[in-house]
Biopython code that builds the backbone (N, CA, C, O; Angstrom):
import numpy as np
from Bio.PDB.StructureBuilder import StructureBuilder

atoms = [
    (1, "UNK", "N", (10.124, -30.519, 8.094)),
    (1, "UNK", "CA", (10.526, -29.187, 7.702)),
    (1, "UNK", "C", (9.433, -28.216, 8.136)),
    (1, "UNK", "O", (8.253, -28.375, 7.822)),
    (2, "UNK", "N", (9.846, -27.284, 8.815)),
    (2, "UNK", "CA", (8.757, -26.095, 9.139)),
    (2, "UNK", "C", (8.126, -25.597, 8.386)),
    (2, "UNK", "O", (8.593, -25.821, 7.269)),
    (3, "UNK", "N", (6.744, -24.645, 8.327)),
    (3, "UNK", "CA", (6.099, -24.245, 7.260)),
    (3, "UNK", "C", (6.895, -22.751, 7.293)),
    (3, "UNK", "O", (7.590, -22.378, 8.238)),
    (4, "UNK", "N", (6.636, -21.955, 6.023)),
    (4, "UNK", "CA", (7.140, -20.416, 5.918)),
    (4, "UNK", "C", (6.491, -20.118, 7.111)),
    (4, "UNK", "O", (5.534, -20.691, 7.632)),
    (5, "UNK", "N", (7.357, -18.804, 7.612)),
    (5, "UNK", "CA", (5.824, -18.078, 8.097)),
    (5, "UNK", "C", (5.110, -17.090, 7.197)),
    (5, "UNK", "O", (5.555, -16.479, 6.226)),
    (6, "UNK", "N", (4.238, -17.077, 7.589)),
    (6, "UNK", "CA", (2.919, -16.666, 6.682)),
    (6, "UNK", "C", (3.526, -15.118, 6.493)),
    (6, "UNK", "O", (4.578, -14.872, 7.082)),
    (7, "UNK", "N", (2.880, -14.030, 5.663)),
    (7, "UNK", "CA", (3.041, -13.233, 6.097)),
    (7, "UNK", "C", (1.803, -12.192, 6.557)),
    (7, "UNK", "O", (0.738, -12.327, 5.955)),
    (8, "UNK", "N", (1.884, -11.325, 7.431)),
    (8, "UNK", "CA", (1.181, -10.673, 8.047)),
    (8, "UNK", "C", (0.947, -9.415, 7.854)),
    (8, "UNK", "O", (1.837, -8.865, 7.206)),
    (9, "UNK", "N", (-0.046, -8.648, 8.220)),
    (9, "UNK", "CA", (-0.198, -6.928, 8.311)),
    (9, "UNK", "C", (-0.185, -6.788, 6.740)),
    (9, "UNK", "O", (-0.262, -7.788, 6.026)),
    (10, "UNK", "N", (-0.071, -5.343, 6.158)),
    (10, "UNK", "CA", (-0.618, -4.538, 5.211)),
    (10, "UNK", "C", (0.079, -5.690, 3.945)),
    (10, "UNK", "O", (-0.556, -6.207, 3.026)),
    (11, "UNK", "N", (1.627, -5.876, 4.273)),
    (11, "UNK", "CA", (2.010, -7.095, 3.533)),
    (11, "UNK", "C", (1.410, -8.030, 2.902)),
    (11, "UNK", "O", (1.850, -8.374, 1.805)),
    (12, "UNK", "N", (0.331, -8.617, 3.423)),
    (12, "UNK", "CA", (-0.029, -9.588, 2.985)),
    (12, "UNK", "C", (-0.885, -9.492, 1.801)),
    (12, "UNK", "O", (-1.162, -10.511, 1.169)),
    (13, "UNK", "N", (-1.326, -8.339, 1.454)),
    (13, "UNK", "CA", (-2.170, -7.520, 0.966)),
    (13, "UNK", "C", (-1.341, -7.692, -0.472)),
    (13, "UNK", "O", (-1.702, -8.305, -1.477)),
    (14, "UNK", "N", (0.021, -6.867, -0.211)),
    (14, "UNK", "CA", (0.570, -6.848, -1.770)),
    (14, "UNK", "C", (0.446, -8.093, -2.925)),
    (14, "UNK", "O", (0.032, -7.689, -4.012)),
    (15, "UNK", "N", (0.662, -9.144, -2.869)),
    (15, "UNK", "CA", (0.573, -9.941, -3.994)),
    (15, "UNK", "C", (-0.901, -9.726, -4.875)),
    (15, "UNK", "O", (-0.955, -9.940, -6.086)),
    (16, "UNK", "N", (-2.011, -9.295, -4.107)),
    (16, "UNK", "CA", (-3.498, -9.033, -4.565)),
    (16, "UNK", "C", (-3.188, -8.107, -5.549)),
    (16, "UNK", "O", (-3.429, -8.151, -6.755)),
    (17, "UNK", "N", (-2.277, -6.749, -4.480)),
    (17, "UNK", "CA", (-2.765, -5.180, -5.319)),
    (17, "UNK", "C", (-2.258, -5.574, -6.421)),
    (17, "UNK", "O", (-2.957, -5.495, -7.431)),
    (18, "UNK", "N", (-0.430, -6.287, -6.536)),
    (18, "UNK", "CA", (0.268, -5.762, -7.707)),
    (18, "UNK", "C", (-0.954, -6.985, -8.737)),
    (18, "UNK", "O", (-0.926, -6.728, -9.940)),
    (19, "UNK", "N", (-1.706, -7.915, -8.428)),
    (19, "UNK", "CA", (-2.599, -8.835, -9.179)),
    (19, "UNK", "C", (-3.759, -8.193, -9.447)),
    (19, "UNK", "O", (-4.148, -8.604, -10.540)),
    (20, "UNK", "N", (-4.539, -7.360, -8.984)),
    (20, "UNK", "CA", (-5.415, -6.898, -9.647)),
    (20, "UNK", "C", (-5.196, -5.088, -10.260)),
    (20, "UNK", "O", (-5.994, -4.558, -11.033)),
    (21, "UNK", "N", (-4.196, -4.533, -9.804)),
    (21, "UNK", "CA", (-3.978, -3.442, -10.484)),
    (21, "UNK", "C", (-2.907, -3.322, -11.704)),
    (21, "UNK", "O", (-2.953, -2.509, -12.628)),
    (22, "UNK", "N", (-1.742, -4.527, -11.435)),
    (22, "UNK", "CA", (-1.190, -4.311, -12.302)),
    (22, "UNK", "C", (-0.105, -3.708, -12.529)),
    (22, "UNK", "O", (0.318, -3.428, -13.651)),
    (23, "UNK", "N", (0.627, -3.368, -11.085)),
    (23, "UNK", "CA", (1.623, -2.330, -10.978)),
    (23, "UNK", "C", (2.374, -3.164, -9.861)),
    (23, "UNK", "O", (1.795, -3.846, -9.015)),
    (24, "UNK", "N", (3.674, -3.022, -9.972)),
    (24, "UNK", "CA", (4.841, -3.829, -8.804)),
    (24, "UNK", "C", (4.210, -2.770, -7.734)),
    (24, "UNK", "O", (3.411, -1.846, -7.887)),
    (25, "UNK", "N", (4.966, -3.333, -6.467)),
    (25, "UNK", "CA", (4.710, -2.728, -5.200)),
    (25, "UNK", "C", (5.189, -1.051, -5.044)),
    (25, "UNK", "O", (4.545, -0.091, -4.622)),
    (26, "UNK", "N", (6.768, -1.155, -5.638)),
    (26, "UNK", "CA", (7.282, -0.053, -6.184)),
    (26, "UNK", "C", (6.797, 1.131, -6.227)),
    (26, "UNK", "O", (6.839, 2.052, -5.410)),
    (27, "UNK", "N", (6.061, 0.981, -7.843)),
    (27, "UNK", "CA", (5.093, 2.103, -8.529)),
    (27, "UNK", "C", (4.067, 2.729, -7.148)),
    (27, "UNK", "O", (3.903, 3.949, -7.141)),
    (28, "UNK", "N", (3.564, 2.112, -6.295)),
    (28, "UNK", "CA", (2.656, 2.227, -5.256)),
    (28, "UNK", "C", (3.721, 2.894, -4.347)),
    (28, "UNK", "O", (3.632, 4.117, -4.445)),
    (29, "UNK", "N", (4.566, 2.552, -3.611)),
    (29, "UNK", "CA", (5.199, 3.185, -2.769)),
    (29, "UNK", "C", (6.028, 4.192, -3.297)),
    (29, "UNK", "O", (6.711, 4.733, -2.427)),
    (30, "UNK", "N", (6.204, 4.649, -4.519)),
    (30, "UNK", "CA", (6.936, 6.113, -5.157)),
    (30, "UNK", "C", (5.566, 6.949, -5.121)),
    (30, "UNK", "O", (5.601, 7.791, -4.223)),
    (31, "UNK", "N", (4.601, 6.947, -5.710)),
    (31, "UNK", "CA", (3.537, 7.085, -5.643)),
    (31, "UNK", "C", (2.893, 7.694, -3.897)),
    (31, "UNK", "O", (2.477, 8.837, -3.712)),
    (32, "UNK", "N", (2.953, 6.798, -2.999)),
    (32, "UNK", "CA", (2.591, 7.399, -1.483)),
    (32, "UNK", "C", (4.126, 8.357, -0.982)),
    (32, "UNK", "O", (4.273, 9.041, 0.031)),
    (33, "UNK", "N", (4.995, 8.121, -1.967)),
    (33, "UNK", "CA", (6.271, 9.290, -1.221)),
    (33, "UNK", "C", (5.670, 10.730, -1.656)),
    (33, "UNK", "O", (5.394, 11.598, -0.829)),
    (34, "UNK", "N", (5.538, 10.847, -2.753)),
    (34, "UNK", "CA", (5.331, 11.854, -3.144)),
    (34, "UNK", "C", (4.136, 12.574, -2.282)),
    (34, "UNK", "O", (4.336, 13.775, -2.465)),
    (35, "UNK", "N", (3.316, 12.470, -1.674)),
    (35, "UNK", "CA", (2.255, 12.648, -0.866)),
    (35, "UNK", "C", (2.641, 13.203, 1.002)),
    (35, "UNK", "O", (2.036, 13.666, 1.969)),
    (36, "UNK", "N", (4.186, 12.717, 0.573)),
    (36, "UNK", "CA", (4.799, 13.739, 2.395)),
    (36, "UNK", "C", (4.112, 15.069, 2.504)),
    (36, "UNK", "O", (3.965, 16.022, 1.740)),
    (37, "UNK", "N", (3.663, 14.723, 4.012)),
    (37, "UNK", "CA", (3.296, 15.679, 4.924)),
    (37, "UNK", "C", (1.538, 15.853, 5.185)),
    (37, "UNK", "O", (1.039, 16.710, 5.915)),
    (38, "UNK", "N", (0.836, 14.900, 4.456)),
    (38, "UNK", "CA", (-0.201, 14.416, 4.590)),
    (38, "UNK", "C", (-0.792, 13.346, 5.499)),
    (38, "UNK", "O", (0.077, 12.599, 5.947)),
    (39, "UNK", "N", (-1.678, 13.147, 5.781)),
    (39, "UNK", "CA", (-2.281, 12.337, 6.716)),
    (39, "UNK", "C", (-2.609, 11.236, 6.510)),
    (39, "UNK", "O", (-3.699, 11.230, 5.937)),
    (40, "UNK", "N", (-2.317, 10.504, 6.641)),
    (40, "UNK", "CA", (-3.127, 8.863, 6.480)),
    (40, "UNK", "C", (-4.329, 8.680, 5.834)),
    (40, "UNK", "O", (-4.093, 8.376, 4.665)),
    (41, "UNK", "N", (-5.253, 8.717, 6.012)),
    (41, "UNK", "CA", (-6.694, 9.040, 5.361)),
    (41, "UNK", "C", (-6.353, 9.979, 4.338)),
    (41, "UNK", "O", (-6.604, 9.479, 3.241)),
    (42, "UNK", "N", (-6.010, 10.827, 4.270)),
    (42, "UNK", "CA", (-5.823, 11.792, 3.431)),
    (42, "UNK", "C", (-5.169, 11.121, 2.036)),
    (42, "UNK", "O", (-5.881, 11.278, 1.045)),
    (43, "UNK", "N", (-3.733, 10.294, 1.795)),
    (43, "UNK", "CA", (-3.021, 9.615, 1.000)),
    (43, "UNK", "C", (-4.145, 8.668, 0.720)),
    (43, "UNK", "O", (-4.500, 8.929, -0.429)),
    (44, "UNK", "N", (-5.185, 7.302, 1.390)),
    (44, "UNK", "CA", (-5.605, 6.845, 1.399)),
    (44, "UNK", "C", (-6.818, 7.007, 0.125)),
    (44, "UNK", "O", (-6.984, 6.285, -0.858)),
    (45, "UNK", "N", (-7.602, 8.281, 0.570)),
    (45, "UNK", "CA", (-8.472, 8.964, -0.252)),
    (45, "UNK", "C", (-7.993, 9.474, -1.774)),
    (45, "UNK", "O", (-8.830, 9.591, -2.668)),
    (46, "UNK", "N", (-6.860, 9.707, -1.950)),
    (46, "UNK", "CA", (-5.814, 10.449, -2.955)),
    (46, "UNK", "C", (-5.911, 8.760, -3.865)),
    (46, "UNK", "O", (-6.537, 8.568, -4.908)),
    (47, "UNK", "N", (-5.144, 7.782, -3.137)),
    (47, "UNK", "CA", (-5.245, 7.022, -3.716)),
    (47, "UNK", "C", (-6.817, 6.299, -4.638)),
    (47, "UNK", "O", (-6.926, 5.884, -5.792)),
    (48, "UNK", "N", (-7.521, 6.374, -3.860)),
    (48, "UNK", "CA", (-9.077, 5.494, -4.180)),
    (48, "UNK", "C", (-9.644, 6.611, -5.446)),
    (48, "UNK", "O", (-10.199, 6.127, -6.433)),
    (49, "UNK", "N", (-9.445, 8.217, -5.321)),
    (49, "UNK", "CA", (-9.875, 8.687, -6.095)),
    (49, "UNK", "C", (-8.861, 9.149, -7.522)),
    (49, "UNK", "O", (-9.456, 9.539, -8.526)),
    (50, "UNK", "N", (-7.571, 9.087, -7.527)),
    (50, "UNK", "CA", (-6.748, 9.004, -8.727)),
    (50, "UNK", "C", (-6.294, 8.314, -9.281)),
    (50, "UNK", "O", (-5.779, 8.442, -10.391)),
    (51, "UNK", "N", (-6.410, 7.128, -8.421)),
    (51, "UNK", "CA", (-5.539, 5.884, -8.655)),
    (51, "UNK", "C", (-7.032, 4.119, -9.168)),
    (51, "UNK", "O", (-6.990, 3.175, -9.956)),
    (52, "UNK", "N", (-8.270, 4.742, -7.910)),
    (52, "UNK", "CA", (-9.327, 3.512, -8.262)),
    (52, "UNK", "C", (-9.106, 2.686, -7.907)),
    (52, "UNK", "O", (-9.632, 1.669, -8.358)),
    (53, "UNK", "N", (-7.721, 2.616, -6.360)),
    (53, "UNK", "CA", (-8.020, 0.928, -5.669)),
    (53, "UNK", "C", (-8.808, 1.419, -4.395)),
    (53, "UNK", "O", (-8.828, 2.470, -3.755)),
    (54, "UNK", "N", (-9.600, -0.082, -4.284)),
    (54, "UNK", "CA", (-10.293, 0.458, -2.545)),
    (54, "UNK", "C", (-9.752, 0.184, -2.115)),
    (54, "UNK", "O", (-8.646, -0.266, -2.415)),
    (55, "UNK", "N", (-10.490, 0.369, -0.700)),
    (55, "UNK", "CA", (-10.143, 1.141, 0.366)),
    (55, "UNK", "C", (-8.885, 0.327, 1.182)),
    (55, "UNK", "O", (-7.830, 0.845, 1.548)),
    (56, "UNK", "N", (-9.320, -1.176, 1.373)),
    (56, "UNK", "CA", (-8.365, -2.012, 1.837)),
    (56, "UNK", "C", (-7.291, -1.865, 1.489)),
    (56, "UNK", "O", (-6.405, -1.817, 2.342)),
    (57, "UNK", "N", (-6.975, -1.739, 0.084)),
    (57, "UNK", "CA", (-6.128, -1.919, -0.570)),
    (57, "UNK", "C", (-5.301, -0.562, -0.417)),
    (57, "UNK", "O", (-4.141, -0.699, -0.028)),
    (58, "UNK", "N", (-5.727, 0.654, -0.659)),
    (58, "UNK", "CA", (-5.407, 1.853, -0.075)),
    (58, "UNK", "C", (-4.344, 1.829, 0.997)),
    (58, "UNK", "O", (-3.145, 2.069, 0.852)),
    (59, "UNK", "N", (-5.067, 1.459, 2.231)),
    (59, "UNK", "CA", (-5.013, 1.225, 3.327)),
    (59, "UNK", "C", (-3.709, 0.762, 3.659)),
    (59, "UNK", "O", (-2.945, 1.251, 4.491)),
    (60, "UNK", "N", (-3.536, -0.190, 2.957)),
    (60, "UNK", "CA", (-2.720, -1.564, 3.186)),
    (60, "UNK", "C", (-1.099, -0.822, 2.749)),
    (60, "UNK", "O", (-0.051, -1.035, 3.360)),
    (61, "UNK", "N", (-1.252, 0.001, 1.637)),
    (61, "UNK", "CA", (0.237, 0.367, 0.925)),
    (61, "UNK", "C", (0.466, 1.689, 1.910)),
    (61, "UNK", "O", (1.655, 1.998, 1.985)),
    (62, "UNK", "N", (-0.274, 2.380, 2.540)),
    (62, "UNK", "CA", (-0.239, 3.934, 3.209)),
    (62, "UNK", "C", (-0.050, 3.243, 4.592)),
    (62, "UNK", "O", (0.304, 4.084, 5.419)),
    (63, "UNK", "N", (-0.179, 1.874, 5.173)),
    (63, "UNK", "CA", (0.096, 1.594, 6.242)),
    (63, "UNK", "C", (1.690, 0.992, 6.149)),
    (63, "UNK", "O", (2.537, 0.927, 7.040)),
    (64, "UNK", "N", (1.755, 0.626, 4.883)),
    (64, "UNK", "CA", (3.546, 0.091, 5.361)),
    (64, "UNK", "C", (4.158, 1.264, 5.115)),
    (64, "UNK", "O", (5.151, 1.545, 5.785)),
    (65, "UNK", "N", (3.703, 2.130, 4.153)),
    (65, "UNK", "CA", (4.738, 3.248, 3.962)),
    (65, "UNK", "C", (4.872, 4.402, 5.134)),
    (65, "UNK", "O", (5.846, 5.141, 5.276)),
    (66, "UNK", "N", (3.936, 4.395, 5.767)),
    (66, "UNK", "CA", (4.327, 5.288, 6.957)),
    (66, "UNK", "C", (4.904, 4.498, 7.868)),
    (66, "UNK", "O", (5.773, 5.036, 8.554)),
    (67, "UNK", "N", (4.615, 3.147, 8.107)),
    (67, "UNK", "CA", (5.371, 2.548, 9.170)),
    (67, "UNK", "C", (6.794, 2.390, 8.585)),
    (67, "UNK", "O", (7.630, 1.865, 9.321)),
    (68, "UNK", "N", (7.074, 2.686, 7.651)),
    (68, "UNK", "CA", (8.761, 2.317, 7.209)),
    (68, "UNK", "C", (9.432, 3.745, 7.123)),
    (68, "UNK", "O", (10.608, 3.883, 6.787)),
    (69, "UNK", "N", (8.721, 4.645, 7.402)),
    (69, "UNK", "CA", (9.050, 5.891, 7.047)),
    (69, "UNK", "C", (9.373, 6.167, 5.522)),
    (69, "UNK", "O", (10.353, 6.852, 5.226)),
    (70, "UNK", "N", (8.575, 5.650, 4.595)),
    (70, "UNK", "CA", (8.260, 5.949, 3.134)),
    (70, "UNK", "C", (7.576, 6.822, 2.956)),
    (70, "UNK", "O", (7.576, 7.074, 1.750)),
    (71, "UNK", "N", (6.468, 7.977, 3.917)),
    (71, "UNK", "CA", (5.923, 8.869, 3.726)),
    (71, "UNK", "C", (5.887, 9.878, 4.799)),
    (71, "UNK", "O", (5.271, 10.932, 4.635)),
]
sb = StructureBuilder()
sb.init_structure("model")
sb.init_model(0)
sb.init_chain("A")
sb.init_seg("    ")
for serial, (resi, resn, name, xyz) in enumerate(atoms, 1):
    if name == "N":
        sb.init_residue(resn, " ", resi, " ")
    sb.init_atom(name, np.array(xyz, "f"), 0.0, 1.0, " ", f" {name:<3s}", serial, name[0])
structure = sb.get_structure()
């Protein structure tokens, strides 16, 4: 039987955030909608300073949501 495939990119990230912050993926991506028309870094920073995840972690939810067009 084949193995899963793994998963990859900012994805892989989520099982950590919603484990050390405490919040479904959800709450995080309603959260980066509200932030349209801002910049990458910009949401990123928003996050680390209102929210208190680093930077990776930041990173990781502002990279799927713009690539899905969530922001």
């Amino acid at each position: 039987m084949p193995a899963p495939d793994k998963v990859k990119g900012p994805a892989s990230y989520f099982p950590s955030i919603e484990k050390t912050y405490g919040q479904p993926m959800a709450h995080w991506f309603a959260l980066v909608q509200q932030q349209q028309g801002k910049k990458h870094m910009e949401i990123v920073a928003w996050l680390k300073a209102e929210h208190g995840l680093g930077h990776g972690h930041a990173n990781a939810i502002v990279a799927h949501c713009l690539a899905a067009g969530k922001a």
